[in-house]
C-alpha positions, 0 to 999 in steps of 0.5 A, spaced: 194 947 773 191 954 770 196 954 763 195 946 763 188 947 763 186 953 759 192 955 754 191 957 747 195 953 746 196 945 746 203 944 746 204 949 752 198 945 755 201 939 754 208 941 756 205 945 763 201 937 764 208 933 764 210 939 771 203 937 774 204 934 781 197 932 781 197 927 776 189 926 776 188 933 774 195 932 768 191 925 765 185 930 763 189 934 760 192 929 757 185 925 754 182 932 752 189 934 748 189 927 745 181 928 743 181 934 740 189 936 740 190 940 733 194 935 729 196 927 730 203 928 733 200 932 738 194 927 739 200 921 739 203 924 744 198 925 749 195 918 748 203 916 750 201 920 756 195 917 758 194 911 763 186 910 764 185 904 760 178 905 759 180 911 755 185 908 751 181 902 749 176 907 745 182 911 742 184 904 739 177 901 737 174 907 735 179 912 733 179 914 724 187 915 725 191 909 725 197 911 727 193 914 734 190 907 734 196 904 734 199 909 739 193 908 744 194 900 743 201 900 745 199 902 752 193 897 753 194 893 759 189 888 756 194 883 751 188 880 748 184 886 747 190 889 744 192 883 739 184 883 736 185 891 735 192 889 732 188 883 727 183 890 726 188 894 724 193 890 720 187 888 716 182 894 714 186 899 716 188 904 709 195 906 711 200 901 709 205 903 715 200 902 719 198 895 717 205 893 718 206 895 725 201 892 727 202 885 723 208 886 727 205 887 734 201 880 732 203 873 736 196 869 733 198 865 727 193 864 724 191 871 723 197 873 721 196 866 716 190 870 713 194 877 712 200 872 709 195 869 704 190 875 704 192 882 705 191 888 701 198 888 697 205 885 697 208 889 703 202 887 708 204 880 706 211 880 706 211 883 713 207 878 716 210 871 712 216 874 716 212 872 722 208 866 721 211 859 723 205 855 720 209 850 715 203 849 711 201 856 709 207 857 707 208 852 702 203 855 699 205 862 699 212 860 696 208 855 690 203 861 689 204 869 691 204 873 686 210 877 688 216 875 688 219 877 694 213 874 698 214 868 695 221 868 697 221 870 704 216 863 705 222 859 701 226 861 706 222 857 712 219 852 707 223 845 708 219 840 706 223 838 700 217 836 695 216 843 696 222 846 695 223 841 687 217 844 685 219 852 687 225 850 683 223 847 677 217 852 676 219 859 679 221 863 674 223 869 680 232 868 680 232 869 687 226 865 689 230 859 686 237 860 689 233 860 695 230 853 694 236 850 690 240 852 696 235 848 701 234 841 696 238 835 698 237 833 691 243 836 688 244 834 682 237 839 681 240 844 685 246 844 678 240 845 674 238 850 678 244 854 678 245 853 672 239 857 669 239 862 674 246 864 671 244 863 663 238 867 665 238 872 671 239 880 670 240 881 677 247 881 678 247 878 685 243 873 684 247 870 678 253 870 683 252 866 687 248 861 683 255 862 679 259 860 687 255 855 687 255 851 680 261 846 680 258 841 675 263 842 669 258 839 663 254 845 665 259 850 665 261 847 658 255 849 655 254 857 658 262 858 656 260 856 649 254 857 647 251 863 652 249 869 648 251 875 654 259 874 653 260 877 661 256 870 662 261 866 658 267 868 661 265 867 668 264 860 666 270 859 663 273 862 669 271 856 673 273 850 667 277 845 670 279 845 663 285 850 662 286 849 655 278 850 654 277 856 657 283 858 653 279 857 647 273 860 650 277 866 652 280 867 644 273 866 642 270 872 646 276 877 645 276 876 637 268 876 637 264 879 643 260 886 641 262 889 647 269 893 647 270 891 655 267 884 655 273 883 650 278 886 654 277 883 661 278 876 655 284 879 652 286 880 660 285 871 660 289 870 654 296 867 654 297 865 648 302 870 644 300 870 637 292 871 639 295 877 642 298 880 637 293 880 632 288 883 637 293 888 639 294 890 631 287 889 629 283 891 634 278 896 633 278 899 640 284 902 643 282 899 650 283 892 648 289 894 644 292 896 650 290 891 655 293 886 649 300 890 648 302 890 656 301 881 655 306 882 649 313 879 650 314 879 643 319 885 642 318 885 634 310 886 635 310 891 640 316 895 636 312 894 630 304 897 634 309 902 637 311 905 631 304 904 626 298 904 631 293 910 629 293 911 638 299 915 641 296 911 647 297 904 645 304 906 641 306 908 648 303 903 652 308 898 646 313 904 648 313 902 656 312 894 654 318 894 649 323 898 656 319 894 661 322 887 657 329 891 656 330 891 664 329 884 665 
């Protein structure tokens, strides 16, 4: 009792406490270590210890360290008590950690309505939106947050289709759309939807699932033949229903793309033979050449890439080519 009480030090203090029998004597160590222990993790974890409810409902009111006031509310027996300090918390607090706890300790809809609609940055919202339930509120979070994924996350529980068309002909966030398109019952609008997003988007995960999703052949057509990003035309020519179109779309991206790798993953589409030779002759990367060689079936041509090409790698590749067809 004497080392809990009168140690220099607030850790043998608090470690002499918790072998105390005589717990009223342990709860003052404890109260005094949690007012004037010399750091916040200390002060923690004493307040942790602590039972007197009197005491710990001034820690959570009036303590300036919010991580201690959530600590000494997590302890209070009274549940309203604990939800106002909570609400206190979550709104005024200047730690971003320690507002989202708290907005994770709330059950009062409309105060998490209000940090949802108001709070300090995005964070404070989105942990609340994660929370709210209030319809209402969160259609108008979806139509208007300023932050993408706020704005998001409320389209998530909106259902109200009126609603969700206009987050899908006016949002301009890809992911906020793939998640109102995929809710909308007019499907027609949900091509569309996919359609801009896999024209538009730069985050590759939200452009394949919309591409997933896009079945509508006319706008398929239009990306395959007139998106400027050749990875964008292949992917939609890949899920052409006409073959002989995406043949053509494939020709056009290995002959003329600017990137070397757009136009191998075409030349690996192609199946026409005369297209191939002359990309496996002319094309300025080897790589392309390569890839274009291994489809040739042509014994003329890979005989003749095997003896001219300025590469030792392709002329090999037709080398190999040439004996692989000898086998067979």
């Amino acid at each position: 009792a004497d080392i809990a009480k009168n140690d220099a030090s607030c850790y043998v203090r608090i470690a002499a406490a918790d072998k105390l029998n005589d717990q009223s004597i342990a709860q003052k160590v404890y109260a005094d270590l949690a007012k004037t222990g010399e750091n916040d993790n200390l002060r923690q974890d004493a307040i942790r210890k602590l039972n007197d409810q009197t005491l710990l409902a001034d820690f959570a009111k009036n303590e300036k360290n919010g991580y201690v006031r959530l600590v000494a509310v997590d302890k209070l027996n009274d549940k309203s008590l604990a939800q106002t300090i909570y609400i206190d918390i979550a709104k005024n607090d200047e730690e971003y950690r320690v507002r989202k706890a708290a907005v994770e300790k709330l059950i009062d809809q409309s105060a998490l309505a209000d940090v949802a609609k108001n709070g300090k940055n995005s964070d404070d919202r989105l942990a609340a939106v994660r929370k709210l339930d209030n319809k209402d509120c969160l259609a108008e979070i979806a139509l208007n947050d300023e932050n993408e994924q706020v704005r998001t996350e409320a389209a998530y529980k909106v259902v109200n289709q009126a609603v969700l068309t206009k987050i899908a002909r006016n949002d301009k966030n890809g992911e906020t759309l793939l998640v109102a398109a995929n809710k909308l019952n007019n499907k027609s609008l949900a091509q569309i939807v996919y359609a801009n997003i896999v024209k538009n988007d730069t985050n590759l995960l939200v452009f394949d699932q919309a591409l997933r999703k896009l079945t509508n052949q006319a706008l398929l057509t239009e990306i395959a033949r007139k998106s400027k990003k050749g990875y964008v035309r292949l992917a939609a020519a890949g899920k052409l229903n006409s073959k002989s179109l995406a043949q053509t779309i494939y020709i056009d991206i290995a002959r003329n793309d600017e990137e070397y790798s757009v136009r191998q993953a075409a030349v690996e589409k192609l199946t026409d033979q005369n297209v191939l030779a002359k990309i496996a002759r002319n094309d300025k990367d080897k790589n392309v050449r390569w890839v274009a060689v291994e489809k040739i079936t042509s014994r003329a041509v890979l005989a003749d890439i095997a003896k001219n090409d300025e590469e030792i790698d392709v002329r090999n590749a037709a080398l190999r080519r040439l004996q692989e067809l000898q086998r067979k």
